[in-house]
DRENTI-249214 format. One line per field, with one value per residue (C-alpha): residue in one letter; x, y, z. Coordinates in steps of 0.25 Angstrom, whole numbers, plus 2048, in hexadecimal, padded with zeros to 3 digits. Layout:
! DRENTI-249214
tinu: A / ...
X: X / ...
Y: Y / ...
Z: Z / ...
//
This chain:
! DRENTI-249214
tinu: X / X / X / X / X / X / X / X / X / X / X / X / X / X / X / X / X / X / X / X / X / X / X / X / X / X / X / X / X / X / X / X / X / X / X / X / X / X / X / X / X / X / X / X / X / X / X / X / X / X / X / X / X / X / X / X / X / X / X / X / X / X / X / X / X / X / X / X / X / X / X / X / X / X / X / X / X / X / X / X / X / X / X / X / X / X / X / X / X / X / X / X / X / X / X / X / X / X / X / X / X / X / X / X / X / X / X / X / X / X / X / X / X / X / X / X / X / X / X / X / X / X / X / X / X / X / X / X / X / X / X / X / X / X / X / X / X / X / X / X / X / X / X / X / X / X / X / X / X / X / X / X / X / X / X / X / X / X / X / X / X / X / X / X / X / X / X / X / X / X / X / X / X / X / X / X / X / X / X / X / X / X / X / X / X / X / X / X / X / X / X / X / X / X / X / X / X / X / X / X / X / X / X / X / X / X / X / X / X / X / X / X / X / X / X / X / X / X / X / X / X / X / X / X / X / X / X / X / X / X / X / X / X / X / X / X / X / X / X / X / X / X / X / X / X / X / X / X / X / X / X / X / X / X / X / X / X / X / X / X / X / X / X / X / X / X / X / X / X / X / X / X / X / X / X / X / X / X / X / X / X / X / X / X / X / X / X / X / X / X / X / X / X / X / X / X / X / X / X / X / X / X / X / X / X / X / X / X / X / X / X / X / X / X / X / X / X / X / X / X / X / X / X / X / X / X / X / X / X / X / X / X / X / X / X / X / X / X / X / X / X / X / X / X / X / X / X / X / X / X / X / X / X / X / X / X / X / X / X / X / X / X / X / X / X / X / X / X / X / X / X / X / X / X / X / X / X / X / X / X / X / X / X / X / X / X / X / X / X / X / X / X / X / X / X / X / X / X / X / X / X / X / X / X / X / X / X / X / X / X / X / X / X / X / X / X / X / X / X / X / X / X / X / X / X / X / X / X / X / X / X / X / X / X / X / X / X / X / X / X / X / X / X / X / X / X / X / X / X / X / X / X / X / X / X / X / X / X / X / X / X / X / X / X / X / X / X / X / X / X / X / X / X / X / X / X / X / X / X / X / X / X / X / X / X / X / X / X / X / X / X / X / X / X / X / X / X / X / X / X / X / X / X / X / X / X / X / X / X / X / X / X / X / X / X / X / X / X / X / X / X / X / X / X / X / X / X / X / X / X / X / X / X / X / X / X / X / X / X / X / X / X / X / X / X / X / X / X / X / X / X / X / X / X / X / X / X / X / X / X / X / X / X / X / X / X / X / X / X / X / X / X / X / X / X / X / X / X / X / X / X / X / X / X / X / X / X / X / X / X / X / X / X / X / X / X / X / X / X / X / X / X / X / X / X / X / X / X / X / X / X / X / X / X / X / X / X / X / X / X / X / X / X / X / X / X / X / X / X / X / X / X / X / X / X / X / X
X: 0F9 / 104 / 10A / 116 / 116 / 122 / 123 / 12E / 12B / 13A / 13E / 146 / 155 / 15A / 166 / 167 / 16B / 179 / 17D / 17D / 18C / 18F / 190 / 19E / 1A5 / 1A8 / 1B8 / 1BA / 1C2 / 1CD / 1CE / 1D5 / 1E5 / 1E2 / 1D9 / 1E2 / 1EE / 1E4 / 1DF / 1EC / 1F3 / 1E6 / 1E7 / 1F4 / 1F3 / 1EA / 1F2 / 1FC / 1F5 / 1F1 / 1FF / 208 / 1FD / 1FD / 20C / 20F / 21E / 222 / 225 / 216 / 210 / 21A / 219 / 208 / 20C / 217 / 20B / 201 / 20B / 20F / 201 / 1FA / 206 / 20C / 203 / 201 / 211 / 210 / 206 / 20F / 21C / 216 / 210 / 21E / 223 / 219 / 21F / 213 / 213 / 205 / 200 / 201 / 210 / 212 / 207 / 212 / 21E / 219 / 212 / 221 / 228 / 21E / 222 / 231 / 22F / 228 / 219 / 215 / 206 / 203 / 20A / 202 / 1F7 / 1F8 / 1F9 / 1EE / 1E5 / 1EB / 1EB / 1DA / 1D8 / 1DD / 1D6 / 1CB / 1CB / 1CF / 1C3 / 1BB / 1C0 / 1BE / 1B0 / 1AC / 1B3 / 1AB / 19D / 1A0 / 1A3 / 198 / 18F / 191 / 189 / 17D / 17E / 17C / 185 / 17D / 172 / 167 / 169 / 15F / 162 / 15C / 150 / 157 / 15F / 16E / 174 / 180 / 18B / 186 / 192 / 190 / 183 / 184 / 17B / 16F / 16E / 160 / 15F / 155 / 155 / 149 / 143 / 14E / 15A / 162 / 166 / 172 / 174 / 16F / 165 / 156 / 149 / 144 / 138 / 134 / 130 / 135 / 13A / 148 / 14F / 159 / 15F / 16C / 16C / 162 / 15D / 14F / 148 / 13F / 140 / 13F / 134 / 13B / 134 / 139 / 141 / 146 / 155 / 15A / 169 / 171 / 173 / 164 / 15A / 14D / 141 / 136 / 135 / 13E / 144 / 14C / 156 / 15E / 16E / 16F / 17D / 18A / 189 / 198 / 190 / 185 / 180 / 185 / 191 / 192 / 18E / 19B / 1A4 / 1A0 / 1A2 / 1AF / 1B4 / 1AE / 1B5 / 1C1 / 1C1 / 1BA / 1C5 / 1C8 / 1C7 / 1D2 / 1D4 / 1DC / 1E9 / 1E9 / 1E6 / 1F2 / 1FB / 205 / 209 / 208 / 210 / 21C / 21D / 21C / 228 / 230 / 22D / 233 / 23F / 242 / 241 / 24B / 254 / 257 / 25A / 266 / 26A / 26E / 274 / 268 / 26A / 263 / 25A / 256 / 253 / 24B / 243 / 240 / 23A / 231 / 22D / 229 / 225 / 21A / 216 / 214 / 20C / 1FE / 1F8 / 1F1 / 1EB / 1E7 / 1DF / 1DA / 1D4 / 1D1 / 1C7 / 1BD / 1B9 / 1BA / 1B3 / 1A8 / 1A8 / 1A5 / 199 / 193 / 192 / 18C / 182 / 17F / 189 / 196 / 1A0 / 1AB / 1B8 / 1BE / 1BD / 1B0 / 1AC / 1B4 / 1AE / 19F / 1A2 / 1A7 / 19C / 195 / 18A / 181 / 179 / 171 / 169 / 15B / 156 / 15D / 163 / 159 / 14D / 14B / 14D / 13D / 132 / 125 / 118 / 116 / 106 / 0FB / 0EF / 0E4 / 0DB / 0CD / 0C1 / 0CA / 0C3 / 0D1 / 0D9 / 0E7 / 0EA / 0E0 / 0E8 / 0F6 / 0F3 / 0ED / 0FB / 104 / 0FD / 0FF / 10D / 111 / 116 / 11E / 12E / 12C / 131 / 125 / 11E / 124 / 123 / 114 / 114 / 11D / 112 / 106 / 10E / 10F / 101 / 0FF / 0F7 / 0F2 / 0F9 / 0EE / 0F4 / 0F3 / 0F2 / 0F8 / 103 / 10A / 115 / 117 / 123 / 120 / 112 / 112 / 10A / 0FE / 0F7 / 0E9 / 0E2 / 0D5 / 0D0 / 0D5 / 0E2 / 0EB / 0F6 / 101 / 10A / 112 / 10A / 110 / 114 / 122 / 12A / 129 / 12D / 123 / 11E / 110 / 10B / 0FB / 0F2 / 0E7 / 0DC / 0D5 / 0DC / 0D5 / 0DF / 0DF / 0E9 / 0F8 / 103 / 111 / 11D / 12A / 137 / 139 / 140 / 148 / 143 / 151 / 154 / 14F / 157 / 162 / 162 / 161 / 16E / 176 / 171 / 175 / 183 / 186 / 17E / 178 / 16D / 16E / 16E / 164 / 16A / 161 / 160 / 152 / 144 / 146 / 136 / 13B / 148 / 140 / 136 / 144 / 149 / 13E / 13E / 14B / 14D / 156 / 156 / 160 / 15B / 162 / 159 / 159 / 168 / 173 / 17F / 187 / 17D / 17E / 18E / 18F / 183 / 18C / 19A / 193 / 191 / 1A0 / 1A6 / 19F / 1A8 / 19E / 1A1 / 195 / 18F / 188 / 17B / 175 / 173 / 172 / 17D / 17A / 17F / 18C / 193 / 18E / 191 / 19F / 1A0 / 19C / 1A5 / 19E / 195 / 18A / 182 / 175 / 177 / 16B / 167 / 175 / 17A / 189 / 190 / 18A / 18E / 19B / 19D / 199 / 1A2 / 197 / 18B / 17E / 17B / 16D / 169 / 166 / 167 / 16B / 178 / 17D / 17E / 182 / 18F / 191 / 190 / 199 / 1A3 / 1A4 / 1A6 / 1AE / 1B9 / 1B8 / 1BE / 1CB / 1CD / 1CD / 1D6 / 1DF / 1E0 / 1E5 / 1EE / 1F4 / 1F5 / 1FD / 206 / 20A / 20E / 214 / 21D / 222 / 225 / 22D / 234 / 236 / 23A / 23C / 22E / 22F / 22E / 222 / 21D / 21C / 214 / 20A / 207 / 205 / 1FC / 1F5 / 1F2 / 1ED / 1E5 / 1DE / 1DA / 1D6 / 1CC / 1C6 / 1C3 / 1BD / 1B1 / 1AA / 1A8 / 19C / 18E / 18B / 195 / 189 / 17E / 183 / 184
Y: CB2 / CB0 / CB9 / CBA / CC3 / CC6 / CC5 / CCA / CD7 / CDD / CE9 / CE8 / CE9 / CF6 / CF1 / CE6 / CDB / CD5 / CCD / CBE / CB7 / CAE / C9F / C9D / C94 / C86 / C82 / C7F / C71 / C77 / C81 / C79 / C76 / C68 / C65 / C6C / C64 / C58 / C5B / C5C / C50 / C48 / C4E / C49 / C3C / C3A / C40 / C37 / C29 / C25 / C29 / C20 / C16 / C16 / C15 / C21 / C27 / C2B / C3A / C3A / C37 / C3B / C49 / C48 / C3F / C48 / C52 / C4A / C46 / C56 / C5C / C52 / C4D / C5A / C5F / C51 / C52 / C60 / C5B / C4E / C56 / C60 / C54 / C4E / C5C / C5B / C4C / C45 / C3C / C3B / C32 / C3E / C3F / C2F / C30 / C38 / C31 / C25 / C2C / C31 / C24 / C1D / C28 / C25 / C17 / C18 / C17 / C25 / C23 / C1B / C29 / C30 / C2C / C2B / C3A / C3D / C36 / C3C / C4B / C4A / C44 / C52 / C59 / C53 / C57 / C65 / C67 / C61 / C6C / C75 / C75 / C70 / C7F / C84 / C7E / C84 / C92 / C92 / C8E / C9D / CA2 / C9E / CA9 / CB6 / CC2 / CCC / CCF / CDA / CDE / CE7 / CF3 / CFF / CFB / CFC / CF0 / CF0 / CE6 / CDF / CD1 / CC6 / CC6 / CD4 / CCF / CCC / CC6 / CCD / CD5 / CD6 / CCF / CD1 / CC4 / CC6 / CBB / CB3 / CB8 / CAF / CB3 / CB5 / CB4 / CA9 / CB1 / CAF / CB5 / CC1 / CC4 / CC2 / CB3 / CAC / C9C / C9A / C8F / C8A / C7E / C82 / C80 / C77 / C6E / C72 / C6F / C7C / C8A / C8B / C96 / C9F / CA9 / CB4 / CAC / CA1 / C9F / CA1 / C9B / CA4 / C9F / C9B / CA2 / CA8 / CA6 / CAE / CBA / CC5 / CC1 / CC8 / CC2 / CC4 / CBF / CB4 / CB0 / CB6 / CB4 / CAD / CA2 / CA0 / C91 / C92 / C98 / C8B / C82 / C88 / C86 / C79 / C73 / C7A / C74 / C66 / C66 / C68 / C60 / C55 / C4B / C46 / C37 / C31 / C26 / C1A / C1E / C2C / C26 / C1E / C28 / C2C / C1D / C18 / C25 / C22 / C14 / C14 / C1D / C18 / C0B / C11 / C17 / C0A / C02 / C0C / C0E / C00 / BFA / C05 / C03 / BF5 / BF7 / BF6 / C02 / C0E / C0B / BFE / C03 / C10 / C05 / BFC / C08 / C10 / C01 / C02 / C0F / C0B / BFF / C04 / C13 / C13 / C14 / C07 / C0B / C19 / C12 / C08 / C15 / C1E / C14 / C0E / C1C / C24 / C19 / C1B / C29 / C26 / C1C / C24 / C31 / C27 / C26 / C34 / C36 / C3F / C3C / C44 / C3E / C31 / C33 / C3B / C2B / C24 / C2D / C29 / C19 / C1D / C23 / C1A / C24 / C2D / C3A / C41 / C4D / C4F / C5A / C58 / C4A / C42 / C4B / C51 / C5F / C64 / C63 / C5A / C5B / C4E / C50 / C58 / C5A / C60 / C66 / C5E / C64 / C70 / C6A / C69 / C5A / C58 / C5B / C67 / C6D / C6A / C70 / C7E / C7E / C7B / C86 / C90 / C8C / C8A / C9B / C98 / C94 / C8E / C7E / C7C / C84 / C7A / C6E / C70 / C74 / C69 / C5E / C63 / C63 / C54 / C51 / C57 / C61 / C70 / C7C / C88 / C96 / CA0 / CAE / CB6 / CAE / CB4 / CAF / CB0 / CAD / CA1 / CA4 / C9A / C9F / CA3 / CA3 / CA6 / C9B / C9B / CA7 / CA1 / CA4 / C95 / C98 / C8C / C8F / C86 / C81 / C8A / C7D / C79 / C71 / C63 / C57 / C5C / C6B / C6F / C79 / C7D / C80 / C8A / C92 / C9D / C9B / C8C / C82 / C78 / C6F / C6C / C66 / C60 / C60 / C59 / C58 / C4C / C40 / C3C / C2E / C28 / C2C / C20 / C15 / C1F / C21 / C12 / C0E / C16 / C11 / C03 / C09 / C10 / C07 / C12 / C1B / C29 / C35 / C40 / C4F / C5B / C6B / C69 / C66 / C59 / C55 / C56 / C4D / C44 / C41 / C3D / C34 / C2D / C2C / C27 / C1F / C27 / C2A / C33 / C41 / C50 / C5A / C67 / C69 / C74 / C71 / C71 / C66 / C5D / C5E / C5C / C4E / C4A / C4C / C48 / C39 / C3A / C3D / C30 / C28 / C28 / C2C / C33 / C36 / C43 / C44 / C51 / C5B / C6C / C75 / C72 / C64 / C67 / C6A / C5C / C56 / C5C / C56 / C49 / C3D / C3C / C45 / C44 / C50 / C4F / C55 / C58 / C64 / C64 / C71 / C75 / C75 / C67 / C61 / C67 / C63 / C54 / C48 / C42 / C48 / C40 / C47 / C40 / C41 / C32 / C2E / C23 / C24 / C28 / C1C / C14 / C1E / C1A / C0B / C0E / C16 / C0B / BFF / C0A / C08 / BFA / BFB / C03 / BFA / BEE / BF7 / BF9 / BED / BE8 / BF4 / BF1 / BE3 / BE7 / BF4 / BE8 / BDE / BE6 / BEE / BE1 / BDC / BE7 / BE7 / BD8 / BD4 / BDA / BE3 / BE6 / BF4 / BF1 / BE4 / BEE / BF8 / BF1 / BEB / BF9 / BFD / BF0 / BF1 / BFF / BFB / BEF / BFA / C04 / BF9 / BF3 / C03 / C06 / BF9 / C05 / C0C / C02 / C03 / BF7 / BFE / C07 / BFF / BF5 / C00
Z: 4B3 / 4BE / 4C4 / 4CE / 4DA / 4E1 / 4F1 / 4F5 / 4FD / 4FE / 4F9 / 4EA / 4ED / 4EC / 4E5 / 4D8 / 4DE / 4DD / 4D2 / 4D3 / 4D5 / 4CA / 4CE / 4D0 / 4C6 / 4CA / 4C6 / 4BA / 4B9 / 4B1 / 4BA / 4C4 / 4C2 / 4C6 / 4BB / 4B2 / 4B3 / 4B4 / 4A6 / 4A1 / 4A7 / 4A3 / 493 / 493 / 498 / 48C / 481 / 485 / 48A / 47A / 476 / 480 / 480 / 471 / 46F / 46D / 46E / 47C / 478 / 473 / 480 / 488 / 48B / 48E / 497 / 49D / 49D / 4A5 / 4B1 / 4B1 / 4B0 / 4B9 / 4C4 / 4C5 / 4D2 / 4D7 / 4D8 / 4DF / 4EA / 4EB / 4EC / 4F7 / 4FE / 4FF / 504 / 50F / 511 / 50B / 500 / 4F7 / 4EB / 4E3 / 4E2 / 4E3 / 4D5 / 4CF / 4D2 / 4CC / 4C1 / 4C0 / 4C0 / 4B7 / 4AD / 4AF / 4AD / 4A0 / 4A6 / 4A3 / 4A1 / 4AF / 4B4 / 4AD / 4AF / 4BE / 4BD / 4B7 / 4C1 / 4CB / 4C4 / 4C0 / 4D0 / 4D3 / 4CA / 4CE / 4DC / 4DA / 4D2 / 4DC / 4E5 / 4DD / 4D9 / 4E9 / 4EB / 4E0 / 4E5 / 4F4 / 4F0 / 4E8 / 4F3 / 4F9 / 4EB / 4F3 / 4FC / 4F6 / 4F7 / 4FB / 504 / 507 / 515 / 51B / 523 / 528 / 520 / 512 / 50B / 507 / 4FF / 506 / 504 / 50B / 512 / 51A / 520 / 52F / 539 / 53C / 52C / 527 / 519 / 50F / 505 / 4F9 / 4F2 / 4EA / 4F1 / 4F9 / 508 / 50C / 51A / 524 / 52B / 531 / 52A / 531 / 526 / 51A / 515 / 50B / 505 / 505 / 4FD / 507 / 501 / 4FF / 50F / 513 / 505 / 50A / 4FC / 4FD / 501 / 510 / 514 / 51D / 526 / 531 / 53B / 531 / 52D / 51F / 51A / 511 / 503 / 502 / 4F7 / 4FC / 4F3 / 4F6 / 501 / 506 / 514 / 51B / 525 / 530 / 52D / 539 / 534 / 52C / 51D / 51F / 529 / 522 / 51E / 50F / 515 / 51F / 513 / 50C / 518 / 51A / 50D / 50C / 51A / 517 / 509 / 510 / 51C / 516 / 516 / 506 / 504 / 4FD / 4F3 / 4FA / 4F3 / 4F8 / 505 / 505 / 4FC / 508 / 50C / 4FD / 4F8 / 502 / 500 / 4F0 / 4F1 / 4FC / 4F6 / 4E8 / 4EF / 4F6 / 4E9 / 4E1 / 4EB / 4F2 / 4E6 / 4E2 / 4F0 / 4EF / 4DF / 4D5 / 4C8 / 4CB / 4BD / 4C1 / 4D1 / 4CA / 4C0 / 4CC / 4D4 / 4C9 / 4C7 / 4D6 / 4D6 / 4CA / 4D0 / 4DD / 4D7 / 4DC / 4CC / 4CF / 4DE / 4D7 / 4CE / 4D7 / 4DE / 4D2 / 4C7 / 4D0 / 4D5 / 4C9 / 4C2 / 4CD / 4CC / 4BD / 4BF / 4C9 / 4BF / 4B3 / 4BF / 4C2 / 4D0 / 4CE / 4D7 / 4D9 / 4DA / 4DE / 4EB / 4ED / 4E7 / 4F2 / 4FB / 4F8 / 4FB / 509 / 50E / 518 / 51C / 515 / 517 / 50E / 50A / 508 / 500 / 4F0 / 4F5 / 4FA / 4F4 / 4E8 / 4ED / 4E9 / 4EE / 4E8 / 4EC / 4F4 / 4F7 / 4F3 / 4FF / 4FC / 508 / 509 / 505 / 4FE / 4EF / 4E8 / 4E6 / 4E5 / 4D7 / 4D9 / 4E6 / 4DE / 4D2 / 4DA / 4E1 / 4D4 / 4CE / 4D8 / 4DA / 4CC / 4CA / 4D6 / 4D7 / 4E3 / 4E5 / 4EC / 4E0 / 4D7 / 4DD / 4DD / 4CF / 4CB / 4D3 / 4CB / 4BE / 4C1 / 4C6 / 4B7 / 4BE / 4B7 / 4BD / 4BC / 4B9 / 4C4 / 4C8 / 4D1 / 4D6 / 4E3 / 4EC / 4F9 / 500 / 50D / 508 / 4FA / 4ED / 4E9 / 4DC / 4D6 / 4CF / 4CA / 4D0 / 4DD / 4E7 / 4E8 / 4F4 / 4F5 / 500 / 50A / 517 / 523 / 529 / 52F / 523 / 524 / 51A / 50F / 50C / 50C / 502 / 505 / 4F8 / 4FD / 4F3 / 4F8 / 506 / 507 / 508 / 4FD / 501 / 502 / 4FB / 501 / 4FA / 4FE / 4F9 / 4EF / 4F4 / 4EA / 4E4 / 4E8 / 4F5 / 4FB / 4F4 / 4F5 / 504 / 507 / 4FD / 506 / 510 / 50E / 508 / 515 / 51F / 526 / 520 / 51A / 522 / 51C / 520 / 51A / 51B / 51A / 524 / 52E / 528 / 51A / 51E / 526 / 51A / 510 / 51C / 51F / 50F / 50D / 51A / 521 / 52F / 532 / 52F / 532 / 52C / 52D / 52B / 527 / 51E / 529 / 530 / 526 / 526 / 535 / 533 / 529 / 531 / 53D / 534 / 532 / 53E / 541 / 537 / 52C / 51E / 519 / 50C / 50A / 4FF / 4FD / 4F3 / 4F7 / 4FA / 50B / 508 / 502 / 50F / 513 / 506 / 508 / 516 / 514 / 511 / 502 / 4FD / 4F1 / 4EB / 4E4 / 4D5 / 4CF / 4D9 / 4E3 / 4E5 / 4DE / 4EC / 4EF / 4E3 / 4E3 / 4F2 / 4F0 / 4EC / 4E2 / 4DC / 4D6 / 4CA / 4C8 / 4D5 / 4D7 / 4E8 / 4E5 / 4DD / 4EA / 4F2 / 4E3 / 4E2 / 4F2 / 4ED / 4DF / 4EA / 4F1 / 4E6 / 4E1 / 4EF / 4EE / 4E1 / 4E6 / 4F0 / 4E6 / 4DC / 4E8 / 4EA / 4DE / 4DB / 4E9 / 4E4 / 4D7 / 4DF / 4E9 / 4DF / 4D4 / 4E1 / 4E7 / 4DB / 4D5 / 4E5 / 4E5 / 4D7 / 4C9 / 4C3 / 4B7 / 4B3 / 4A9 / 4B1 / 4BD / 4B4 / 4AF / 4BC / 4C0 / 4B5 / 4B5 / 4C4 / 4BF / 4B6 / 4BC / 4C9 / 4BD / 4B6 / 4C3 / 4C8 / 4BB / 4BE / 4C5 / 4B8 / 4B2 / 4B2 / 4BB / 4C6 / 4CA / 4C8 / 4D3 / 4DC
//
């Protein structure tokens, strides 16, 4: 018979404990305007493509097409129009314009459909927004809203936010704390990932410091508030990523970098070419035909896609192969990079621990199997990870866990169990943590031995570590929350030399900054909510999927979904092709933009001539971008 005996030795609340706040919703995609008029400029697009394509009367398809331009061009007109008041000229309006005037010369579908790219481009981001805001306000559901604050020797239940430095807080088992504060009695393990990414709970003790936002396991404790709830680390961890998100300066697809000096020239270029002519005598129809044929030519449809194909057809390779990547240029963000730095607990280890050696005391008459089993049994009522590391260790060695009596826990102190007649303790070596934990097995109060349990590194972090290597030329840095022992044993792993254990959230920001203020673009790998503000800092940032926490994932530009290390240097490389394709669509579109303009200023273009060597140019860059889509695009990589 197993029984289960509670250890916690505070006092029942004298009042029901406050009711749970529900997880705040993330946006919904139709909630956004953006998204709205996307969707319905899209829709119609689609109605009427089969209908002009297949012959159909103008009057049919017409009006859907009237409908696209007005859902999806009327606020990329409005931000182009108050860009202009501010004496600006953007792409935005310039897309319009010729989206208009390729309307007016009969070519109503290359109008549309440079609409609705640039319509869902929107849309896109603004949901990307949306949900990043979604993930950080989230992030303060970590800290609870209340707090037991003792006074006078009584309890009274208060809002985190009224408690000041120097409050006495009482925290039972299962509750998490919420202040920054320091133990003054009580022991208990706290699991403080969220802050550090140390894979188990920490044992704290009177004297040691405790982070709001993090869930105590076992044992009361009783704090002291060292710090005001408003700059606590979650708080900090919320600041930051909010301040990186916005100070982070957005990379921009070549035609937005260009967009002001393109945008002018295009239509001083068409003013010039409609004008001169009248001046010197030609009809005001032949001048107007000469300049929307300019104007059509001269639009940058062929340099958008150009841009556009080989990214999102990377972005579509990479999620067949398990690596969501965000947006178009979250993707040219990734081939960038030229340095990289990564975490360590859930990113380059597994996140739990294993039981890496079993070492029985000599002379104690028990072998390994035998001193593995006593502990697995022992442990096995228990929740603990350690607990189920153990368990999970003798389950493979196909080893038989014995039923046990009187099973107590105590918190620091392990378990203890009667088996056979005979009292089994586990309990963690009182030793300072090192790269491995040590568990001691005694019976009776004779020691039977130890086991060590690690956290497992995972099987490809090798190979990954040494492909970003060679991609960047210069090896990964390794930045963790956790103990310099346990960092030191996955460098030394992994063959990375530059190690900074030990860190905060807001270390890892400044290590990654640091990197950058030195003219290096950096790429950020990790997984826990303390890596988001780096994640949001760094030049490119990629979450871990299986196990990443919301904010991270919401905060990164590319998420591996299977947790495979080493899809992250092949998306590097498959960013990278993915550039050299622009470049060579650029070319070609520049190629086509400068011949058809010259001719149409030199000679006698066509209307027609003129518009397929528009659409042709169009769709030449369209084909060669869409190469990235096949299979063997990836496996060079």
């Amino acid at each position: 018979m197993v029984s289960r005996v509670s250890t916690t030795l505070a006092p029942a609340p004298r009042t029901a404990p406050p009711a749970p706040r529900s997880p705040r919703r993330p946006t919904r995609v139709l909630a956004l305007p953006e998204a709205r008029w996307a969707l319905a400029s899209l829709a119609a697009f689609l109605l009427a493509l089969p209908l002009d394509l297949g012959g159909a009367p103008a009057w049919a398809y017409g009006p859907l097409y009237a409908v696209a331009y007005a859902a999806g061009g009327w606020e990329p007109a409005r931000e182009g129009l108050r860009a202009l008041r501010g004496k600006t000229l953007d792409v935005d309006l310039l897309m319009i314009v010729a989206a208009l005037g390729a309307a007016a010369v009969g070519q109503a579908l290359d109008g549309a459909l440079l609409i609705v790219i640039f319509a869902t481009s929107g849309a896109l981001e603004a949901l990307a927004t949306a949900r990043t805001a979604d993930s950080v306000r989230g992030l303060l559901d970590l800290a609870p809203t209340t707090a037991t604050r003792l006074r006078d020797g009584g309890e009274e239940t208060v809002p985190t936010a009224d408690l000041a430095v120097g409050d006495l807080v009482l925290v039972r088992p299962g509750e998490r704390i919420g202040a920054d504060g320091t133990v003054v009695e009580g022991t208990g393990e706290v699991d403080q990932a969220t802050v550090t990414g140390e894979s188990l709970p920490a044992l704290k003790r009177p004297g040691d410091d405790v982070f709001a936002g993090t869930l105590n396991g076992t044992g009361a404790l009783r704090l002291r508030v060292g710090r005001d709830p408003s700059d606590s680390v979650i708080a900090r961890i919320v600041t930051l990523v909010e301040e990186a998100s916005r100070t982070k300066a957005p990379t921009q697809l070549f035609i937005e970098k260009i967009e002001q000096r393109y945008s002018i020239g295009v239509v001083a270029a068409t003013l010039a070419v409609f004008g001169l002519p009248l001046a010197f005598g030609t009809g005001l129809t032949d001048a107007l035909l000469r300049a929307m044929t300019f104007m059509i030519v001269a639009s940058p449809c062929a340099v958008v896609l150009a841009t556009m194909p080989p990214l999102l057809s990377a972005i579509a390779n990479a999620g067949r192969h398990g690596v969501l990547v965000k947006s178009a240029v979250a993707m040219e963000r990734l081939g960038e990079t030229d340095t990289a730095a990564l975490d360590k607990t859930g990113t380059l280890t597994e996140g739990t621990p294993e039981v890496t050696a079993v070492r029985p005391s000599p002379g104690c008459g028990v072998d390994e199997d035998a001193l593995l089993a006593l502990a697995a049994a022992t442990e096995h009522p228990s929740e603990h990870p350690l607990a189920r590391a153990i368990v999970s260790a003798a389950r493979a060695r196909g080893l038989r866990i014995a039923p046990v009596d009187d099973f107590t826990a105590a918190p620091g102190r392990g378990v203890t169990a009667v088996i056979d007649g005979r009292t089994v303790h586990v309990g963690r070596a009182d030793t300072p943590q090192g790269a491995e934990t040590t568990v001691r097995v005694t019976r009776d109060g004779g020691l039977l031995g130890t086991l060590a349990l690690t956290d497992r590194l995972r099987a490809d972090a090798a190979p990954a570590t040494a492909a970003l290597t060679a991609l960047t030329g210069t090896a990964p840095a390794l930045l963790t929350g956790d103990h310099a022992a346990a960092a030191a044993r996955v460098a030394a792993a992994t063959g990375i030399t530059d190690v900074r254990a030990g860190l905060l959230p807001e270390d890892k920001v400044e290590a990654v900054r640091e990197r950058e203020r030195a003219g290096r673009k950096v790429l950020f790998v990790g997984d826990g909510v303390n890596d988001a503000p780096a994640l949001a800092a760094a030049h490119a940032g990629v979450a871990m999927g299986r196990a990443g926490s919301d904010l991270a994932l919401e905060t990164a530009d590319a998420v591996v979904v299977r947790d495979e290390l080493t899809a992250v240097p092949a998306v590097v490389r498959l960013s990278r092709r993915a550039r050299r394709l622009v470049v060579q669509n650029l070319a070609v579109a520049g190629v086509f933009i400068t011949v058809l303009v010259l001719w149409d200023l030199l000679g006698h273009l066509p209307l027609p001539l003129g518009v397929a060597g528009h659409e042709g140019s169009t769709v030449l860059v369209g084909l060669n971008g869409l190469r990235l889509l096949h299979e063997s695009a990836w496996r060079q990589e």
